[in-house]
N, C-alpha and C positions, 0 to 999 in steps of 0.2 A: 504494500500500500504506500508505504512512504517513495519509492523509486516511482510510482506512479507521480503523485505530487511533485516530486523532483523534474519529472516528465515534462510536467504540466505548466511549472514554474521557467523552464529552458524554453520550452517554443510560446509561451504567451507573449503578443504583443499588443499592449494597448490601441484601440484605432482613436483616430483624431475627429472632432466632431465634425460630423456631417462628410466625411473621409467615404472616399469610392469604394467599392470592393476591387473595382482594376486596381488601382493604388496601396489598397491594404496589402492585397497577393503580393505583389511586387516585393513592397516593404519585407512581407515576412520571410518570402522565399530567400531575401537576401542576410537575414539572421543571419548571425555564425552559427547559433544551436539548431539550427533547423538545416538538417540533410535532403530534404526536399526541393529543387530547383525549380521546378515551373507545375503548371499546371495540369498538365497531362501527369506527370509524378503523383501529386497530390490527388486529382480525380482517381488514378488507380489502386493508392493507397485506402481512401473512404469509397469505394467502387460507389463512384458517383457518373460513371462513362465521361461523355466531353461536355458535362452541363458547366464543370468550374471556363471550360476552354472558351465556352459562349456568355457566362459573367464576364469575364475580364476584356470581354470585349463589345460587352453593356447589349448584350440579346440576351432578356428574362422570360422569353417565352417557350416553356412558362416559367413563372418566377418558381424563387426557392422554395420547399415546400419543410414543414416541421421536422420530417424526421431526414431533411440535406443538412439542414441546419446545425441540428443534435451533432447531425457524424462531425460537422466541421466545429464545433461549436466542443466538444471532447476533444479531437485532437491538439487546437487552437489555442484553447482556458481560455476563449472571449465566451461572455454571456450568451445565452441567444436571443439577446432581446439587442444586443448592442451590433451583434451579425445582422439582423437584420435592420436595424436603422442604418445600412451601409448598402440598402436597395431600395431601390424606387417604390413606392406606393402603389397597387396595381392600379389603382385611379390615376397615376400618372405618368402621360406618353413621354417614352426615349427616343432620343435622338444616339442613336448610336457612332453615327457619323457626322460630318468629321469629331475627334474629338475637340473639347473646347475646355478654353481656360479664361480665368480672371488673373493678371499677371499681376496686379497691384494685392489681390488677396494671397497671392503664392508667394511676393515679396513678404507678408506680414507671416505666414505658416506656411512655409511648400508643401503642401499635398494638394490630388484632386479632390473636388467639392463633387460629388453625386449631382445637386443639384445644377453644375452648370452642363449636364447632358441631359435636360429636359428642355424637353421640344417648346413650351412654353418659352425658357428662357434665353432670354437675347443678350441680355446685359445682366451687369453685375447689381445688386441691390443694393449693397454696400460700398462699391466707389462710381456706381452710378457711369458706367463703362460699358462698353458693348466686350462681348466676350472675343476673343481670339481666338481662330481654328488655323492658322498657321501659322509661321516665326513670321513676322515683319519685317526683318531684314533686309535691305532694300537687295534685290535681286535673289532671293532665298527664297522664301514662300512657303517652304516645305510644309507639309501638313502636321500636327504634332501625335510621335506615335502612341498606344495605347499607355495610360499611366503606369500600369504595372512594369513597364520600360521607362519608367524615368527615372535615371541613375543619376546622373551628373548635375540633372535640373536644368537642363540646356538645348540649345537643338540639336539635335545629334549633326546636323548638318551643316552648316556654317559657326558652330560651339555657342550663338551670342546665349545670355543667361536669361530664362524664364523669367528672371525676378526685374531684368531690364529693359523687361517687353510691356510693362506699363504705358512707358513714355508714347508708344507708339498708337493704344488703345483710344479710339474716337469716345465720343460723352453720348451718353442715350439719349 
């Protein structure tokens, strides 16, 4: 029992509020205590097939159900109330593509927000910003890859920093 707890204490990572499930994955897979590397690993370890492969890439249909949760939710030591505040409401449509960012919100906390992949939203409610779906870089453009790929906080493609893509964000 106690090596259990000990388990449970090595692969918990707290999620950030209002924090993705792309973005948590990401995060946890990249633990040192956690020998699990992506998604597919994970899905076959909680024999959940490719449903983790279709979260992290914000397709919930259908969304999580209790006992995904449970599996992920034991392995993980997050609540399942707190796994599931890290997916959309099913009263509320995804925009799965592109992905989007608030770069003045990821300047204050870098992680993705769930909420800025809702097809509702356009802009940031808090710095009152329209969202970014690619780097702004002038001649980049590139699109920004799935969160659970945000290692550096940067664009993988011209390096500039997420957290400097502010400046570039128009006003709602």
């Amino acid at each position: 029992m106690e090596n259990q707890a000990e388990q449970h204490f090595l692969l918990h990572l707290a999620p950030f509020e209002g924090e993705s499930i792309s973005h948590y994955l990401g995060r946890w897979f990249r633990k040192e205590t956690v020998n699990i590397s992506n998604s597919f690993s994970l899905a076959k370890k909680l024999r959940l097939g490719k449903t983790l492969y279709r979260w992290e890439r914000f397709y919930f249909n259908p969304p999580p159900d209790q006992e995904e949760l449970e599996k992920m939710s034991g392995l993980m030591g997050v609540e399942i109330e707190r796994l599931r505040a890290m997916f959309p409401s099913e009263a509320e449509p995804i925009k799965p593509t592109p992905i989007r960012m608030c770069a003045a919100c990821y300047a204050e906390a870098p992680y993705h927000r769930m909420a800025w992949q809702f097809k509702a939203m356009t802009g940031c409610e808090t710095h009152r910003l329209r969202l970014l779906s690619s780097c702004p870089s002038t001649g980049c453009n590139q699109p920004f890859p799935i969160p659970s790929q945000w290692i550096r906080g940067s664009c993988e493609h011209c390096g500039m920093k997420f957290s400097s893509m502010a400046k570039h964000q128009k006003p709602c």
